[in-house]
C-alpha positions as CSV (number, residue, x, y, z in Angstrom):
1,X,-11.5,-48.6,22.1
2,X,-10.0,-51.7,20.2
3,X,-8.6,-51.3,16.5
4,X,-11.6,-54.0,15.8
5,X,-13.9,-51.9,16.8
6,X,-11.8,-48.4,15.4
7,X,-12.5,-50.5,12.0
8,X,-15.9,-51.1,12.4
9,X,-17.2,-47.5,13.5
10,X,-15.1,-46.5,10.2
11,X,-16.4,-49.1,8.1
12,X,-20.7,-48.2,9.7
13,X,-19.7,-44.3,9.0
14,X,-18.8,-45.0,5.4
15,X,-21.6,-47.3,4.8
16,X,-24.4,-44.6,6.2
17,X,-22.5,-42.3,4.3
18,X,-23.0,-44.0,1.1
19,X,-18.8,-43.9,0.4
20,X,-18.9,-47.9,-0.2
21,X,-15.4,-47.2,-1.8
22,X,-14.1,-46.7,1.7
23,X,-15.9,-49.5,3.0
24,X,-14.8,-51.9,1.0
25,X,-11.2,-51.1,1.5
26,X,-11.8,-52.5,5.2
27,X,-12.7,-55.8,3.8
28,X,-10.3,-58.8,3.3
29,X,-10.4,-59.6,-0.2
30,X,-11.9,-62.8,0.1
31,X,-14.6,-61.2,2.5
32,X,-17.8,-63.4,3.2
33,X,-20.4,-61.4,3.4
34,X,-24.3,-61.8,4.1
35,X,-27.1,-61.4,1.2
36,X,-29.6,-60.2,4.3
37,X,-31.3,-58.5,1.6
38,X,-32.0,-61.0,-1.0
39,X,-31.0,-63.9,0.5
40,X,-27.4,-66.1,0.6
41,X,-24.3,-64.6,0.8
42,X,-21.7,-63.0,-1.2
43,X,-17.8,-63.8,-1.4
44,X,-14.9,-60.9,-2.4
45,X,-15.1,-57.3,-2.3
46,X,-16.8,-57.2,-6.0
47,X,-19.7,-59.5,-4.8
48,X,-20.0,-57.2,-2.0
49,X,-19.8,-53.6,-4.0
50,X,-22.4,-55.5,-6.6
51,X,-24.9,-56.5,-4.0
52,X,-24.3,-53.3,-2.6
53,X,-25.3,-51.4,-5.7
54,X,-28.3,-53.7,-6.0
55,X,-29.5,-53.2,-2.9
56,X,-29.1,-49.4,-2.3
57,X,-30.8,-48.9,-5.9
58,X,-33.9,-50.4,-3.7
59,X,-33.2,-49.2,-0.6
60,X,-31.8,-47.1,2.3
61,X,-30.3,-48.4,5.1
62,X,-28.5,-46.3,7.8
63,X,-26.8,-49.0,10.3
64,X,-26.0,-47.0,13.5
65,X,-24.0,-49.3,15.8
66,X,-24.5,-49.2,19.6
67,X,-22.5,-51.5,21.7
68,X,-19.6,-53.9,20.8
69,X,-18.8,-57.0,22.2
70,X,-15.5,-58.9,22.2
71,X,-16.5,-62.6,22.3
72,X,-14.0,-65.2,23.9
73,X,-13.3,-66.7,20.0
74,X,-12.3,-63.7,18.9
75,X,-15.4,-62.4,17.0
76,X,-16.6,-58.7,17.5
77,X,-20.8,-58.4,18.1
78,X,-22.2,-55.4,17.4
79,X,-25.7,-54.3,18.9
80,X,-26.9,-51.7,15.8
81,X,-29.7,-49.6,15.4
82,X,-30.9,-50.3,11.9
83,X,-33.4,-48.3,9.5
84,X,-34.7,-49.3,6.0
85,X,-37.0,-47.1,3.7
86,X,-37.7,-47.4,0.6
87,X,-35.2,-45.7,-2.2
88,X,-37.0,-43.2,-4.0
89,X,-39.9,-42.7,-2.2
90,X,-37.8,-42.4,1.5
91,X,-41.0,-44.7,2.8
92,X,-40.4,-46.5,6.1
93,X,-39.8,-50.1,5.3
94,X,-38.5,-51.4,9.1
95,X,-36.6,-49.6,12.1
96,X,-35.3,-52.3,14.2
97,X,-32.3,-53.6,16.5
98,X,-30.4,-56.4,15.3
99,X,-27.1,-57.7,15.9
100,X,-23.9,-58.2,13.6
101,X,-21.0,-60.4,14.1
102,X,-17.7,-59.8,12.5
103,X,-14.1,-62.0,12.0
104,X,-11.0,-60.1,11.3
105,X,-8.0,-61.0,9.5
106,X,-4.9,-58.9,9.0
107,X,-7.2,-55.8,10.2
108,X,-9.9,-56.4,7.6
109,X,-13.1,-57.8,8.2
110,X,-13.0,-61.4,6.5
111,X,-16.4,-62.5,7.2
112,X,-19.8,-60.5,8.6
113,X,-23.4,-62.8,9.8
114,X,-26.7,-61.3,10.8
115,X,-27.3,-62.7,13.8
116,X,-30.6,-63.9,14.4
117,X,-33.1,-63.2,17.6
């Protein structure tokens, strides 16, 4: 397994586990980060812990990734397993497969994108 993808499978377990702290500290601090939620995107780790706390007042997500991908430019794809309900009320909003694509700098993830189909 690479170190990339050592700091992704940390960075998915924190996530899921709601430990954003932990997640954030794998980010570059100039991390660009997709708005998948409500649109745009977001840039530095507060931008990211706001939109974080935005969205998970909202929702639920648990991101379980699959498969990664080393691509010839040096990105990492990840193939994830991805289910939203509803915060609150735990209601099924969308369980789908979707991919993520991530730059690294330095060890830190400097820039994520939601790829489309």
């Amino acid at each position: 397994m690479s170190s990339s993808e050592q700091i992704l499978r940390r960075a998915y377990r924190a996530f899921n586990s709601g430990e954003i702290d932990t997640a954030i500290e794998l980010m570059h601090p100039e991390v660009d980060w997709p708005n998948a939620w409500e649109g745009g995107r977001v840039l530095g780790r507060s931008a990211v812990r706001e939109y974080w706390a935005r969205q998970f007042g909202a929702i639920s997500s648990d991101v379980e990734p699959e498969a990664f991908i080393e691509e010839p430019d040096g990105a990492i794809t990840v193939d994830v397993h991805q289910v939203v309900r509803e915060a609150g009320t735990n209601r099924l909003l969308s369980d789908s497969r979707i991919r993520h694509r991530y730059r690294l700098r330095d060890g830190l993830v400097v820039r994520m994108d939601v790829l489309g189909d």
